[in-house]
C-alpha positions in Angstrom: 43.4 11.1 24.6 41.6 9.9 28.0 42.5 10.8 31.3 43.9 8.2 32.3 46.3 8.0 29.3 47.4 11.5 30.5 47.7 10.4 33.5 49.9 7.6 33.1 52.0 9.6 31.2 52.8 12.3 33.5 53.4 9.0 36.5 56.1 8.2 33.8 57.6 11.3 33.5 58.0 11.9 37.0 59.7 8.4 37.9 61.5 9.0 34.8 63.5 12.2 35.9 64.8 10.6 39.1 66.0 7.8 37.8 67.6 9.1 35.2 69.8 12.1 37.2 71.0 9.2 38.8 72.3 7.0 36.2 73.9 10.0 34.6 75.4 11.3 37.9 76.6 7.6 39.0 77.9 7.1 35.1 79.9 10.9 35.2 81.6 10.8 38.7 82.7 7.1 37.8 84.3 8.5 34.0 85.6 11.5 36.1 87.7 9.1 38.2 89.1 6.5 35.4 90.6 9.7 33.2 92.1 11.4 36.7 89.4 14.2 36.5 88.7 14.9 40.6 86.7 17.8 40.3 85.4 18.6 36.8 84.6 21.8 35.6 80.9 23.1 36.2 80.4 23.8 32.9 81.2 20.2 31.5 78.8 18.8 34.0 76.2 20.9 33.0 76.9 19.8 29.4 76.3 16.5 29.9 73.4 17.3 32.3 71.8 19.4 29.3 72.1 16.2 26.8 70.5 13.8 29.1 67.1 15.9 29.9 67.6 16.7 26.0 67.0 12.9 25.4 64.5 12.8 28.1 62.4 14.9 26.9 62.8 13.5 23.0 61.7 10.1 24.9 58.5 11.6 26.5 57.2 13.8 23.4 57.8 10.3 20.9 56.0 8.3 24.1 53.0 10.9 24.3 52.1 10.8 20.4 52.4 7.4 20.7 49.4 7.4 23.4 47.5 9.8 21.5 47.7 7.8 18.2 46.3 5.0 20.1 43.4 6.8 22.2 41.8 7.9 19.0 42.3 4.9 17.3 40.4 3.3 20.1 37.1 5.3 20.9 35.8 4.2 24.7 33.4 1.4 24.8 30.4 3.8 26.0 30.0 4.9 22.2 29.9 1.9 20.0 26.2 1.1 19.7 24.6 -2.2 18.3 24.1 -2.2 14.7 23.5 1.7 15.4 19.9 1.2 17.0 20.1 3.8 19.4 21.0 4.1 23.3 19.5 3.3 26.5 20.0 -0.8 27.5 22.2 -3.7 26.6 20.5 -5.7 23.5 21.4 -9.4 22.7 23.8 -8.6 20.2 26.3 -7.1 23.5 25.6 -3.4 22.8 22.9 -0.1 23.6 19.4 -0.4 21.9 16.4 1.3 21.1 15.4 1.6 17.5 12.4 3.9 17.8 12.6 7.0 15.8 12.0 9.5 18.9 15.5 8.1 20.3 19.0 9.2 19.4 20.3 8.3 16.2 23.5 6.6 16.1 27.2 7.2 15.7 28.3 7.1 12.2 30.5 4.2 11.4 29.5 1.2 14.7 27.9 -1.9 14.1 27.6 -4.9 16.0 30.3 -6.5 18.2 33.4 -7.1 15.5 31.5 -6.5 12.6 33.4 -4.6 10.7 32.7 -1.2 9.0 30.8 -1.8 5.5 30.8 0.8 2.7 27.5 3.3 2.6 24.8 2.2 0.4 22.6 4.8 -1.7 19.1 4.0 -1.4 15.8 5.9 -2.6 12.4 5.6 -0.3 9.0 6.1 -1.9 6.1 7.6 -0.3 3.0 9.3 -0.9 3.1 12.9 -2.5 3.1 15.7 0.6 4.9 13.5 2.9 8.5 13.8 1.5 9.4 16.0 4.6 8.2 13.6 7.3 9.9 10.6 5.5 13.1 12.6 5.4 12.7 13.2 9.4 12.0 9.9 10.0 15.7 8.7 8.2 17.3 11.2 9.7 16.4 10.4 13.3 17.3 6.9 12.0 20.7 7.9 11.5 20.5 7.9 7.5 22.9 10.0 5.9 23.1 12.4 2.9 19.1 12.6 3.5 17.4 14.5 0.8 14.3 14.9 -0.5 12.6 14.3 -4.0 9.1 14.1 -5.5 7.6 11.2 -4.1 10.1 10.2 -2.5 13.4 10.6 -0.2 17.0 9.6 -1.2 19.8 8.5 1.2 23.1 6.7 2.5 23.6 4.4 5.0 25.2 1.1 6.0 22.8 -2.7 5.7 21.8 -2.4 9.4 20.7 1.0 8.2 18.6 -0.4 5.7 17.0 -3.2 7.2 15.8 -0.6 10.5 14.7 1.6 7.5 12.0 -1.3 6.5 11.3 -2.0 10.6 10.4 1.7 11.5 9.4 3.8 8.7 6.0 4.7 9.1 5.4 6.9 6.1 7.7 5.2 3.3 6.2 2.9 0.8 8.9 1.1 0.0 13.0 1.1 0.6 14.5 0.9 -3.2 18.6 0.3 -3.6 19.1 1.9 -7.5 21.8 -0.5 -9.4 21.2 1.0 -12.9 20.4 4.5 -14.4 19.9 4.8 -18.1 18.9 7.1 -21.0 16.5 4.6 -23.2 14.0 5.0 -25.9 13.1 1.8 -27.2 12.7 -1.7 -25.0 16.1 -3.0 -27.3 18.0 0.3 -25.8 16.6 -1.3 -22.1 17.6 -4.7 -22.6 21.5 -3.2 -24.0 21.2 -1.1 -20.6 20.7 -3.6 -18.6 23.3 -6.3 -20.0 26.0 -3.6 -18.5 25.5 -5.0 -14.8 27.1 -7.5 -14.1 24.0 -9.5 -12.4 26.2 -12.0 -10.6 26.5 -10.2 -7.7 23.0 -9.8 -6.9 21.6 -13.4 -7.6 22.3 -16.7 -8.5 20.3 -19.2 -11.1 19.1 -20.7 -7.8 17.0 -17.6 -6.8 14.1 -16.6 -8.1 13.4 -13.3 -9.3 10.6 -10.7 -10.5 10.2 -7.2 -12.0 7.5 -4.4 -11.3 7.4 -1.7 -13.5 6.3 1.8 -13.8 6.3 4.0 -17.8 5.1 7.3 -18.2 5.9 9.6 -20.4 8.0 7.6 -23.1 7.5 7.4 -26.3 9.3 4.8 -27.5 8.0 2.4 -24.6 4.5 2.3 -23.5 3.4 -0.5 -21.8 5.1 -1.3 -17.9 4.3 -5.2 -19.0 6.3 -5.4 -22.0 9.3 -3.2 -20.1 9.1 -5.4 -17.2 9.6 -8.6 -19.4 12.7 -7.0 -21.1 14.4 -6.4 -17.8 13.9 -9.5 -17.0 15.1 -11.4 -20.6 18.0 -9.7 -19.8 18.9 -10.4 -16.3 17.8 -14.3 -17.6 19.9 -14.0 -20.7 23.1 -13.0 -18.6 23.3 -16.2 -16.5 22.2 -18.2 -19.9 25.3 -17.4 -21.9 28.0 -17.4 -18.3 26.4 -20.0 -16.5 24.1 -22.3 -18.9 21.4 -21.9 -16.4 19.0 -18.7 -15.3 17.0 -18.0 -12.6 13.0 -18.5 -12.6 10.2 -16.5 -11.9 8.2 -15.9 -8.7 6.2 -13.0 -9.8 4.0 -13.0 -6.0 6.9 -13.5 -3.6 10.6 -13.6 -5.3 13.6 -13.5 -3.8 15.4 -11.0 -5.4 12.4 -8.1 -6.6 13.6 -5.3 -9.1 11.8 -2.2 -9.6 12.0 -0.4 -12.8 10.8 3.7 -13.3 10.9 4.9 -17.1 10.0 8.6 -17.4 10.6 10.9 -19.9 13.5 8.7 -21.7 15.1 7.6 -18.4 15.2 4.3 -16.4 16.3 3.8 -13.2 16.3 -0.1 -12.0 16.3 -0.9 -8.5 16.7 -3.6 -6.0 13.0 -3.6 -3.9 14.2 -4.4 -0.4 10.4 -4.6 0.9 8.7 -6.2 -2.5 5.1 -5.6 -0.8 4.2 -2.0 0.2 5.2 -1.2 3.1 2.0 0.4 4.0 0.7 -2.9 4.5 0.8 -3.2 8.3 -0.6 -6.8 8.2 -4.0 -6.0 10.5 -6.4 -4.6 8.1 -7.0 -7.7 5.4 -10.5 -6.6 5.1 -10.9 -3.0 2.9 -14.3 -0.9 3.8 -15.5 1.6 1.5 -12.5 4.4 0.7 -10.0 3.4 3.3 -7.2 5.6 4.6 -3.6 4.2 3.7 -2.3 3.4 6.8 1.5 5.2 5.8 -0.8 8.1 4.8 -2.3 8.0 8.0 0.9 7.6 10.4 2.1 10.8 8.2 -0.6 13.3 8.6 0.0 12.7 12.5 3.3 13.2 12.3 3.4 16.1 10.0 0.6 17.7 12.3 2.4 16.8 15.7 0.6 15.3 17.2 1.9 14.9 21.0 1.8 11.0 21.6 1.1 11.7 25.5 -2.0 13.3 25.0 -5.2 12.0 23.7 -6.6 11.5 20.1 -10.1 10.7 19.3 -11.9 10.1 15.4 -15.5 10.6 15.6 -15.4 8.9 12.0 -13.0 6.1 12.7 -14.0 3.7 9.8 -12.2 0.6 10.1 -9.8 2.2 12.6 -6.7 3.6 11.0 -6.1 6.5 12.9 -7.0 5.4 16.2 -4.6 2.3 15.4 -1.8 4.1 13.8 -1.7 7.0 16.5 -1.2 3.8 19.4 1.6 2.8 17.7 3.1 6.0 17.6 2.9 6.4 21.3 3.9 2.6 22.1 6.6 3.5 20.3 5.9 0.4 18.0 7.9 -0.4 14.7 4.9 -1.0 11.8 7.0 -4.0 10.5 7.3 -5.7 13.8 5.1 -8.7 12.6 5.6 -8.5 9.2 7.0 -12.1 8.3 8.7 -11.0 4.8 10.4 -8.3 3.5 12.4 -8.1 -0.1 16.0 -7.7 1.5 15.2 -11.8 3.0 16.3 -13.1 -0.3 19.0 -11.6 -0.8 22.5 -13.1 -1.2 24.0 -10.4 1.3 21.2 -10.9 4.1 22.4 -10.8 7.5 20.1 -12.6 9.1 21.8 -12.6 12.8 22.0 -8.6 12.0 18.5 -8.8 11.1 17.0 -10.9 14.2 18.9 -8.1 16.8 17.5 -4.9 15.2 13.8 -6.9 15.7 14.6 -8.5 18.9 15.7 -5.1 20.3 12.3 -2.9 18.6 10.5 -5.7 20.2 11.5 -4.8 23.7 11.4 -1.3 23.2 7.7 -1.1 22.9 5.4 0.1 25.9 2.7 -2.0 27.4 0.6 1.2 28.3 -1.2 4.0 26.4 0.5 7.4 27.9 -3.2 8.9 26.9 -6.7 7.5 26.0 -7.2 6.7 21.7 -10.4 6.5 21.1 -12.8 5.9 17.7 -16.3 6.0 17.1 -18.2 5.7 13.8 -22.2 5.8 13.3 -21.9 2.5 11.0 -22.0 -0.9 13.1 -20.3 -2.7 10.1 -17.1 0.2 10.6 -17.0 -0.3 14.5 -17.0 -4.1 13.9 -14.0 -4.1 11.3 -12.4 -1.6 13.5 -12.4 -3.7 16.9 -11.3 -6.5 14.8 -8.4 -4.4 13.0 -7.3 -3.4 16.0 -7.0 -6.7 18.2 -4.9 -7.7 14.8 -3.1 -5.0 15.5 -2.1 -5.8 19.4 -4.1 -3.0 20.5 -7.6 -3.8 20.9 -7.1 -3.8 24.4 -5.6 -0.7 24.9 -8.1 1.5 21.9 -12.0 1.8 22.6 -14.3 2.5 19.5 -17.9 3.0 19.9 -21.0 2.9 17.8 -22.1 6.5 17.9 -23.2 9.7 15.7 -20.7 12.2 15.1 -23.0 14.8 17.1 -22.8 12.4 20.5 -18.9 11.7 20.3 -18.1 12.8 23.7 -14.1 13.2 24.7 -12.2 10.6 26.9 -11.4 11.8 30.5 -8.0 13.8 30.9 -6.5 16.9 29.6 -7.9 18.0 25.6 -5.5 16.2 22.9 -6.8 15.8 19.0 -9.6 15.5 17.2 -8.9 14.1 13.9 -11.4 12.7 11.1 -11.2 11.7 7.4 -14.9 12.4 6.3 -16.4 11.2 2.8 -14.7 13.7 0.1 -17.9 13.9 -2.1 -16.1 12.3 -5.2 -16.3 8.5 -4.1 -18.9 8.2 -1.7 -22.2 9.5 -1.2 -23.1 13.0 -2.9 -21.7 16.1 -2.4 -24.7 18.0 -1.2 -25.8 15.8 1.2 -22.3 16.0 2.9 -22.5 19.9 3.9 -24.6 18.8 6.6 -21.8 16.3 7.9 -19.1 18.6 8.0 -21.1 21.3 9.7 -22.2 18.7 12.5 -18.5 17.8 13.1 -17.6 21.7 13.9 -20.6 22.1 15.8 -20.3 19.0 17.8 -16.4 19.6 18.3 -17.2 23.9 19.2 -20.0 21.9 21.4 -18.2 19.1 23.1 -14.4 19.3 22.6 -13.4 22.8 23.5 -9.8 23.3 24.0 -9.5 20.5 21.5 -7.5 20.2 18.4 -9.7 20.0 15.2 -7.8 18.2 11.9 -10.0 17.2 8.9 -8.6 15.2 5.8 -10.5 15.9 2.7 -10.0 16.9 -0.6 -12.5 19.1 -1.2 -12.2 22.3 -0.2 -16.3 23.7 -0.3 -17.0 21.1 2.7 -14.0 21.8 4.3 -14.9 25.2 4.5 -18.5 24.4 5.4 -17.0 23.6 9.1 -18.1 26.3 11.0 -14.9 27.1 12.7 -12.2 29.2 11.9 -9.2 28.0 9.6 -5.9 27.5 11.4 -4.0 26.2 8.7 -3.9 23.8 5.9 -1.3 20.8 4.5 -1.3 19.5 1.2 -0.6 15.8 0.5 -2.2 13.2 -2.0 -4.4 10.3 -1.2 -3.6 8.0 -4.5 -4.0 10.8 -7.0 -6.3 12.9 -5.5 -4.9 16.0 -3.8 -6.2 16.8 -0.4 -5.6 19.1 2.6 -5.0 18.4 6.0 -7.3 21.5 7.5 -6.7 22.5 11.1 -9.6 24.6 13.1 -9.1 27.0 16.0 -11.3 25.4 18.9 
């Protein structure tokens, strides 16, 4: 109960007492005097005296549940957050903002204004193999619930808004799936039985269109992702055929209701795909050089090294830019789908899109116009530097990031304090040979022993003979996966 409940409770109580010692002595002398009683006995006065502060004080207990029934009821205005993005300002939907994933998650069970409170959601979010632990930090400081991880992948709870800031901020996640069906199938007729079950009505109309990626491995009875894919969808069609006498159509590039469907080992699991396109696609690199780094993969090997986002970060092998670009995002405290235009969860019967405009509006104005530190690149290649420079003026940041055209061995560090080195050098598998790299990865520990002392030294690679051709000493190593090849994230003392 708050104070000032209390206190107007006790204010009661004390006028209370007065006036009522009164009443009763005004009502007693006045009974005394109709039966002939001049003087009453003590004893029958303090009787009656007794069963009036009896009543009282039945009166003030009821009166002070009453107030504490309605104090919790009624939490104070100062913790109801806007469609729980955070805390820190007012946003435009009349509540505390601040979406980014450094900031306090928020209460359970708030939303915007009057919204009422919806039921929790399961969803599952995909990411690259290694990175299941960031992902799972990154929901939580979201303010998912029942976070937990999985291979490939992290599952949770949480309300629409949750889902929608999910898409807006994760860095590391792939894609945000909500499962509607899970199956035991070994044939496509035992799919296309499976799905019939859900009753598709309350996820699309005829009017929407619709699509279905799909993923088999490892079942016998169903071997091609095409011919799965196609089932599902005879289904869903078939469904709104025999109710309706229409179906839905198919966008297979951009629908407005996406399904995903996973078939391993006997078992389906189908899924609505709230971000359709990968969410890895930032939008600013539509140009691929030779072995790019996925930009999720990229975000995720910062964050799973910590990287401090106040101090500085350089790549001495920049490439078209992805970690210089990702890291000033991190430290601008910029969402990765700020400028992304679609997202699955659009086309949606149940989109919010007033819910959806405030969780945007408010990221928007929550990220920094200033670098806290310098973010540098530099690559030997002048067609790297120029995708780079490009990339990152996509990106918002070309005037905040510096690459230069230079050798690995002439990288020199920015001005200010020592922050990160970090590099994703040729592997030896896809690009160039592997003998003629040991002389690579020897010039990046001697330039970085040479010219970054006091730095920290990461290197992304997957194979472990160059990585131990640096000649520093081995810190630590990570393992995650680039597509299917399993690398380390090797850290040097410096």
């Amino acid at each position: 109960m708050g104070p000032l409940l209390l206190l107007g409770c006790c204010l009661f109580t004390l006028l209370i007492v007065p006036v009522s010692l009164f009443l009763v002595t005004f009502a007693f002398r006045h009974s005394c005097k109709l039966v002939g009683l001049e003087r009453p006995s003590v004893l029958v006065a303090a009787g009656i005296l007794f069963v009036n502060f009896l009543a009282l004080g039945l009166m003030d207990a009821v009166l002070l549940e009453v107030v504490t029934a309605v104090g919790a009821a009624c939490p104070p205005p100062s913790t109801r957050r806007c469609c729980g993005c955070g805390s820190g300002r007012r946003s435009r939907c009349g509540s505390s903002t601040g979406c980014s994933s450094t900031r306090s998650p928020p209460p359970s069970g708030w939303s915007c204004s009057s919204r009422s409170r919806e039921p929790m959601t399961g969803y599952f979010a995909t990411c690259a193999r290694g990175l299941e632990q960031v992902l799972a930090d990154e929901l939580t400081a979201l303010g998912a619930a029942d976070v937990a991880r999985g291979r490939g992948g992290v599952t949770f709870r949480g309300e629409p808004a949750l889902l929608y800031r999910a898409n807006l901020w994760l860095r590391t996640a792939v894609r945000v799936l909500r499962p509607v069906l899970e199956a035991d199938v070994r044939s496509p007729d035992e799919l296309y039985d499976a799905v019939r079950t859900v009753d598709w009505a309350e996820h699309l109309t005829p009017d929407h269109t619709l699509a279905v990626d799909a993923n088999v491995r490892d079942t016998a009875g169903i071997t091609h992702s095409q011919y799965a894919s196609r089932r599902v969808k005879d289904a869903i069609c078939d469904q709104f055929r025999e109710k309706l006498g229409v179906r839905p159509s198919v966008d297979p590039d951009r629908p407005m209701v996406g399904f995903n469907l996973h078939v391993s080992r006997d078992h389906a699991v189908l899924s609505l795909d709230s971000s359709w396109d990968s969410l890895h696609k930032r939008g600013y690199r539509p140009i691929q050089t030779r072995a790019p780094l996925n930009e999720a993969l990229a975000a995720g090997l910062l964050l799973a090294a910590g990287w401090d986002r106040t101090t500085p970060l350089a790549d001495p092998l920049c490439g078209s830019g992805t970690f210089p670009i990702e890291a000033s995002w991190l430290a601008l405290s910029r969402p990765p789908g700020l400028t992304r235009r679609w997202f699955g969860f659009m086309g949606w019967p149940s989109f919010d899109r007033g819910l959806w405009a405030a969780i945007r509006d408010d990221a928007r104005d929550g990220v920094r116009k200033e670098l806290p530190a310098a973010v540098v690149g530099s690559d030997v290649r002048r067609d790297a530097i120029e995708f780079a420079r490009t990339n990152a003026r996509t990106a918002g940041v070309g005037h905040l990031v510096r690459f230069d055209r230079v050798d690995v061995l002439d990288a020199r560090p920015p001005a200010g304090p020592p922050g990160t080195l970090v590099c994703n050098p040729p592997y030896g598998e896809r690009i160039g040979d592997e003998e003629e790299l040991f002389g690579l990865y020897r010039a990046i520990g001697e330039a970085a022993e040479k010219h970054w002392k006091g730095w920290r030294v990461l290197l992304f690679t997957s194979n472990d003979q160059l990585a131990r051709a640096v000649p520093l000493q081995v810190k630590k190593q990570l393992q995650f996966f680039n597509g299917k090849l399993m690398c380390k994230l090797w850290e040097y003392w410096n």
